[in-house]
C-alpha positions as CSV (number, residue, x, y, z in Angstrom):
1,X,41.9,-29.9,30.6
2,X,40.3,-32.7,28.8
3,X,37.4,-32.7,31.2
4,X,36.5,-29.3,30.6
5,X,36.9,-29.6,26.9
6,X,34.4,-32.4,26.6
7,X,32.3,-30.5,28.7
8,X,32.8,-27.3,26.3
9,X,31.7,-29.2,23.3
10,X,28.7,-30.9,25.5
11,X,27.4,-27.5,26.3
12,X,28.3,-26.0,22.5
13,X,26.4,-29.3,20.8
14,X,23.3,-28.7,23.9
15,X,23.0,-25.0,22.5
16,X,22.9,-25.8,19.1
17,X,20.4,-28.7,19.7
18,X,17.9,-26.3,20.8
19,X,18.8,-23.2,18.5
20,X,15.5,-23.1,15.9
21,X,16.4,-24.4,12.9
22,X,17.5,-22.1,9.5
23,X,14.8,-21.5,7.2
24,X,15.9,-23.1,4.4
25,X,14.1,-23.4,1.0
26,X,14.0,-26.8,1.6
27,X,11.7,-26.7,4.5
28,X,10.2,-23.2,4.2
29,X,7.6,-22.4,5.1
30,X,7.7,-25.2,7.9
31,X,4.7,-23.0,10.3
32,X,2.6,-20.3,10.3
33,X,3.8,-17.2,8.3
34,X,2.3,-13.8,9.3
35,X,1.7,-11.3,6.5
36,X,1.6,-7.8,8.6
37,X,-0.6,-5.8,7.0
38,X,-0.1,-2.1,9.2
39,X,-3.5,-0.8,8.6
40,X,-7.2,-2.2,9.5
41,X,-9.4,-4.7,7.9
42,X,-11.6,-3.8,5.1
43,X,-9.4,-1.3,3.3
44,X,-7.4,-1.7,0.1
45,X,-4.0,-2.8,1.7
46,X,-6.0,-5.4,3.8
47,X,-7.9,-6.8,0.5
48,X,-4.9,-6.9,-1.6
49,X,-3.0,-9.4,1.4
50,X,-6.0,-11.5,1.8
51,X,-6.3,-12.4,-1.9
52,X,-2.7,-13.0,-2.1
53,X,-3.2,-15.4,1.2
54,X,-5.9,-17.2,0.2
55,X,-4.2,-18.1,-2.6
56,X,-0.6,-19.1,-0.9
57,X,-2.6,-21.4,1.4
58,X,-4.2,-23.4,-1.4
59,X,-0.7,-23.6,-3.8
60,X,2.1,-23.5,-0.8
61,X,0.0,-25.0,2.4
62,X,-1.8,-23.8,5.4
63,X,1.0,-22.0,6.4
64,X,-0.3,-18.2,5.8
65,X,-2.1,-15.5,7.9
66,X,-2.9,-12.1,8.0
67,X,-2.4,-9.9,11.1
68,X,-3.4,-6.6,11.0
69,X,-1.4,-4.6,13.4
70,X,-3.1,-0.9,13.2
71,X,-2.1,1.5,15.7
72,X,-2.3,4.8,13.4
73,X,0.9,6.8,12.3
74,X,0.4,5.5,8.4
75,X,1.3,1.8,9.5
76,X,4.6,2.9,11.3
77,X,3.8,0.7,14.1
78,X,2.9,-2.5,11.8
79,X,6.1,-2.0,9.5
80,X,8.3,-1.7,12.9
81,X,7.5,-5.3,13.8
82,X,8.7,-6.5,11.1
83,X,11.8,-4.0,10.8
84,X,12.3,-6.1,14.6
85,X,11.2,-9.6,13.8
86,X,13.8,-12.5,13.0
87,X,15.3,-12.7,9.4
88,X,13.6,-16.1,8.8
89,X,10.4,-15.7,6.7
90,X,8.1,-15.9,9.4
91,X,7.1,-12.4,9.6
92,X,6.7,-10.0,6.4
93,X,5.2,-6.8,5.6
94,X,2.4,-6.0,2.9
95,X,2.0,-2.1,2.8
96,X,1.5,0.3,0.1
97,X,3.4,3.3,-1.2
98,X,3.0,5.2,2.2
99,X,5.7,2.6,3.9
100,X,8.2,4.2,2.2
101,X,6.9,7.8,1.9
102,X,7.0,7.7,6.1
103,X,10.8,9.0,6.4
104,X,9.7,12.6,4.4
105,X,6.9,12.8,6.7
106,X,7.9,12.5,10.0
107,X,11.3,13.5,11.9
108,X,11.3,10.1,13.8
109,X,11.0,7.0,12.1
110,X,12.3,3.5,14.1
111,X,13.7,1.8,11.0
112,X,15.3,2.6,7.7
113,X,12.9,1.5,5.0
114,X,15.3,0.8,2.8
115,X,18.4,-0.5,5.1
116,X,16.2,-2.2,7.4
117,X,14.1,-4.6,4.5
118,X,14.3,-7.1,2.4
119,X,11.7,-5.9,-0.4
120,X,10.5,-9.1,-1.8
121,X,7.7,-8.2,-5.0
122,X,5.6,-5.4,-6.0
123,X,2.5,-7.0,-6.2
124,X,0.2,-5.0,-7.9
125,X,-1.1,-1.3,-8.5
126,X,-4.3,0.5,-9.3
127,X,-5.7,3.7,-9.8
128,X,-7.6,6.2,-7.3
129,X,-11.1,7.2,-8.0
130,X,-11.5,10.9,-7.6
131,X,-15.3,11.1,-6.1
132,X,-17.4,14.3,-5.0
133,X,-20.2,14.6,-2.4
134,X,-23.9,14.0,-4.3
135,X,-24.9,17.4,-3.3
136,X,-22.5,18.9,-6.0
137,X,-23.5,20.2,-8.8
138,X,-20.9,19.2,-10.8
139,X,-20.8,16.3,-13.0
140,X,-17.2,16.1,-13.9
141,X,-14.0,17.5,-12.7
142,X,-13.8,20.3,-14.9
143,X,-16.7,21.5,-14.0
144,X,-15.6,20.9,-10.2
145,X,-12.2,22.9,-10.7
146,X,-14.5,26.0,-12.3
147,X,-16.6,25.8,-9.1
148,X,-13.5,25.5,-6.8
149,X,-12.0,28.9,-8.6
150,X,-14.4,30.8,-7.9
151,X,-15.0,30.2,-4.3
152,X,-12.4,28.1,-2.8
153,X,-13.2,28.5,0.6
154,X,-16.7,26.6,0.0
155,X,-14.4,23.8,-0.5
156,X,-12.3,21.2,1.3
157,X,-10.8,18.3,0.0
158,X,-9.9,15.2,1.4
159,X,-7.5,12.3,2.2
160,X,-7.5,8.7,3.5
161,X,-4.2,9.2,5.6
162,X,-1.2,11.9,6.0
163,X,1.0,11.3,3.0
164,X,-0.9,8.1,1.6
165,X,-1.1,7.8,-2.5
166,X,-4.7,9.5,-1.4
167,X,-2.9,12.5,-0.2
168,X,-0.2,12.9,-2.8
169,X,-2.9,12.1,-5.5
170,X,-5.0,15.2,-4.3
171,X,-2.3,17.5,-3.6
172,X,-0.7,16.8,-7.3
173,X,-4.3,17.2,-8.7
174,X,-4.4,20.5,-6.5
175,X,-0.9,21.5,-8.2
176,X,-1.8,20.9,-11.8
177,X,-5.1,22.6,-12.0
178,X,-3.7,25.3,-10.4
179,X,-6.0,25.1,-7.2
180,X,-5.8,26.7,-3.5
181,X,-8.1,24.5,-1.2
182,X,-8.1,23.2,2.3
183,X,-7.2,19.2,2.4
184,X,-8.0,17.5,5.8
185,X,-6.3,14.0,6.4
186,X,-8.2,11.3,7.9
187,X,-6.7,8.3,9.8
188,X,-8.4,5.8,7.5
189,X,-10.5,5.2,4.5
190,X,-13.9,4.8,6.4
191,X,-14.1,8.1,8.5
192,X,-13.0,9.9,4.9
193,X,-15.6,8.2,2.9
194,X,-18.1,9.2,5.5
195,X,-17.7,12.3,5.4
196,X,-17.7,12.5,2.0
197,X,-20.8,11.2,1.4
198,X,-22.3,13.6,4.1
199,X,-20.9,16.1,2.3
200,X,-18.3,17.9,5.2
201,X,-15.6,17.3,2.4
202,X,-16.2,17.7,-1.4
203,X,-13.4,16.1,-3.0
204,X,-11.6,12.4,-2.5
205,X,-9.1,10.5,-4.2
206,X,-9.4,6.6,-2.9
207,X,-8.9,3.2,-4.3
208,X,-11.7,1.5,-6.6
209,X,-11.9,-1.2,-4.1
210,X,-13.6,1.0,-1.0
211,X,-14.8,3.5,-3.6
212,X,-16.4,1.8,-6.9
213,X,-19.1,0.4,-5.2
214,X,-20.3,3.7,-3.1
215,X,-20.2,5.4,-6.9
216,X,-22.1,2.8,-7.9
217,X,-24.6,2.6,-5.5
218,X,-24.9,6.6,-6.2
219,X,-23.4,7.8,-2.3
220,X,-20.5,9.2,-3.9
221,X,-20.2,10.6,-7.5
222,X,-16.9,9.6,-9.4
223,X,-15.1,12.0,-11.4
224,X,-12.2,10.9,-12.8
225,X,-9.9,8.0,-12.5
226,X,-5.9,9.0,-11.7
227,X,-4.1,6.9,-14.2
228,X,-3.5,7.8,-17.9
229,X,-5.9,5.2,-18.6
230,X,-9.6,4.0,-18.1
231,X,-10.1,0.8,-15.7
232,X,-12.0,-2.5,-17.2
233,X,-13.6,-2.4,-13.9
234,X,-15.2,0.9,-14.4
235,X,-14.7,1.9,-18.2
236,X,-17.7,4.4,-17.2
237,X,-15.0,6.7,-15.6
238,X,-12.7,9.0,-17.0
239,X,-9.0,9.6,-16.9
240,X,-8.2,12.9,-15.3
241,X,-6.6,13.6,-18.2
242,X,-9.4,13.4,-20.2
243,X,-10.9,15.9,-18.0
244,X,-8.5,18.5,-18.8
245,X,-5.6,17.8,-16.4
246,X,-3.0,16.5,-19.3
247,X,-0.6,13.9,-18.6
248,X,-1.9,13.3,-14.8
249,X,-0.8,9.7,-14.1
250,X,-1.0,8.3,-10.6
251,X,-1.2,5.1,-8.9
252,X,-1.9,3.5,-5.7
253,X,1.4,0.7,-5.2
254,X,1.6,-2.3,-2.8
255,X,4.6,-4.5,-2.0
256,X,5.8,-7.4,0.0
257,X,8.6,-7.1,2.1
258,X,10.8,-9.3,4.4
259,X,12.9,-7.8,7.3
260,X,16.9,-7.4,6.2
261,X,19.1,-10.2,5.8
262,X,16.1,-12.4,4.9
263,X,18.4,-15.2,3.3
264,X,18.7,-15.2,-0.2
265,X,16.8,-18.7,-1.0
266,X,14.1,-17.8,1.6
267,X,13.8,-14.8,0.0
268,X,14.0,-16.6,-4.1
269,X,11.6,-19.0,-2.8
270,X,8.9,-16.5,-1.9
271,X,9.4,-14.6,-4.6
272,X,8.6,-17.8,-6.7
273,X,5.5,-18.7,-4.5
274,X,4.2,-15.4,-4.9
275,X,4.9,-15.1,-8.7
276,X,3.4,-18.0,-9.2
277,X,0.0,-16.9,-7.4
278,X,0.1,-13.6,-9.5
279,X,0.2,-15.7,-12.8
280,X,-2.9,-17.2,-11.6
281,X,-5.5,-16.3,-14.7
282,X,-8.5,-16.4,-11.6
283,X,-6.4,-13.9,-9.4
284,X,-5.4,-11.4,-12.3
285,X,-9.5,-11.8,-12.9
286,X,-9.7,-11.2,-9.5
287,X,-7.5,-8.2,-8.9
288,X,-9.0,-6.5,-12.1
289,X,-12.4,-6.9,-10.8
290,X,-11.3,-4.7,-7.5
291,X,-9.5,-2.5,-9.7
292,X,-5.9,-3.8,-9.5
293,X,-3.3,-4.9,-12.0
294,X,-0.9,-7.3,-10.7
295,X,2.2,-7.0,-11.8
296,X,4.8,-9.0,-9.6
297,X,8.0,-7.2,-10.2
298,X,10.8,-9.9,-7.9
299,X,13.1,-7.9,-5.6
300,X,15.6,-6.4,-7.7
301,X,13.6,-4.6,-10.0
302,X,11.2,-3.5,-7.2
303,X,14.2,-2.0,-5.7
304,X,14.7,0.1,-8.4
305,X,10.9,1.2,-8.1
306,X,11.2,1.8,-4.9
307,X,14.1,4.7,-5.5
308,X,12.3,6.2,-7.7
309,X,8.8,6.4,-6.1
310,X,10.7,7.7,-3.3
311,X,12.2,10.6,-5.5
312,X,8.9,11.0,-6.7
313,X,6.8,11.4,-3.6
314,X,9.6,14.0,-1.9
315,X,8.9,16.2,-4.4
316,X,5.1,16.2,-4.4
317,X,5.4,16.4,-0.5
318,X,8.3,19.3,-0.4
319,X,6.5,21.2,-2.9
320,X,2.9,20.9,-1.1
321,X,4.9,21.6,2.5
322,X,3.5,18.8,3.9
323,X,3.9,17.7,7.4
324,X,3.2,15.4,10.2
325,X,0.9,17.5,13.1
């Protein structure tokens, strides 16, 4: 009896010896931390995770990366990895509104987006930039919406990605100006913005950072901006309101999150780290110059925002019908 216990705690004290250690905020981050971003480079999810990285690598340590993990279906795939990964800090999620507008979309989704994460910050938001084709006559959205009315099949919207802030922003425009049109989604920002500037869709709402500098560079013409007010990146553009659409107010949202039971000092001490970042004068400089405003909400009050976004977006998206193909 003796024999086996000794043996019992042997085996028990071998086990533990090569069990990985608890993240700890002690020694987190101790290695490489991937920041999954579910979408590809180059877009406004992807830009918004490698400002935030470059930035923990120079205040925490060399310890941050970002994958991109893009397989389509509005990041499901990306967001599932981390749903799956170890509660330890190693593996987070940077997505934007459409991570938790997924579940009104679809019939299937492999995780509970709010059971199945730890949400961590909002990190910033911006407006869209409602752009036309060039060959439009129109020089501003009212002008657009009288064009529209009269021959609404001569027009087709479009949208970055099936139920992204890109889609709800056009189908709520749609709503309030009392519009019937055609809206294609797209399965990215590129293929949209290409078409729009050949002119096979007339009408695109799409963050400043993939848009501003096509407007500028006269390929697309902007139209209006979606939040009550004008951007110091691009004071040139109107608000939609101020285009005749009252009280229109939309933003794009992105967040960090963690995978569920993230423990709670991992979880405080990323929240500080990223804080910290978003305080930065030359990041808020940054962000503003892509069109962002950071805002770095910690994890309870992005909770809350996170409710009622979801509210939100399950109204536009049952009142519009809309529906995953």
């Amino acid at each position: 009896m003796i024999g086996r216990s000794i043996l019992r705690w042997a085996l028990a004290g071998a086990l533990l010896a090569a069990a990985p250690p608890v993240a700890t905020a002690q020694t987190y981050p101790s290695r490489t931390v991937s920041i999954v971003v579910p979408f590809p480079p180059g877009g406004s999810v992807d830009g918004v995770a490698r400002i935030l990285v470059q930035r923990l690598n120079e205040t925490v340590g060399q310890h941050f990366i970002v994958e991109n993990r893009a397989s389509g279906a509005s990041g499901i795939v990306g967001a599932n990895a981390v749903a799956k990964a170890p509660p330890d800090g190693y593996t987070l999620l940077l997505s934007a509104s459409v991570h938790v507008i997924n579940p009104f979309l679809y019939k299937t989704v492999p995780y509970d987006v709010v059971k199945d994460f730890t949400p961590l910050m909002l990190i910033c938001d911006g407006p869209l930039i409602v752009s036309t084709t060039p060959g439009v006559t129109a020089s501003n959205l009212k002008d657009l919406f009288d064009l529209v009315r009269k021959d609404p099949q001569k027009f087709t919207f479009g949208a970055t990605a099936l139920g992204s802030a890109s889609h709800l922003a056009i189908e709520l425009l749609k709503r309030e100006a009392g519009l019937d049109t055609l809206v294609v989604t797209y399965k990215g920002t590129a293929p949209a913005l290409t078409d729009l500037m050949s002119g096979q869709i007339q009408l695109l709402a799409d963050p400043m950072l993939s848009s501003l500098p096509l407007a500028r560079g006269g390929k697309i013409k902007a139209l209006g901006l979606t939040s009550s007010k004008r951007a110091p990146a691009a004071p040139e553009i109107p608000t939609i309101a101020e285009s005749g659409v009252q009280g229109f107010d939309f933003v794009s949202w992105y967040g960090l999150w963690g995978p569920k039971k993230l423990p709670a000092d991992v979880s405080q001490a990323l929240q500080a780290d990223v804080g910290k970042v978003l305080a930065l004068p030359e990041v808020k400089e940054r962000f503003q110059q892509l069109g962002f405003e950071p805002i770095g909400m910690p994890s309870k009050g992005f909770a809350g925002y996170i409710r009622s976004e979801m509210a939100r977006a399950q109204k536009i998206i049952t009142e519009a019908n809309i529906k995953a193909e």
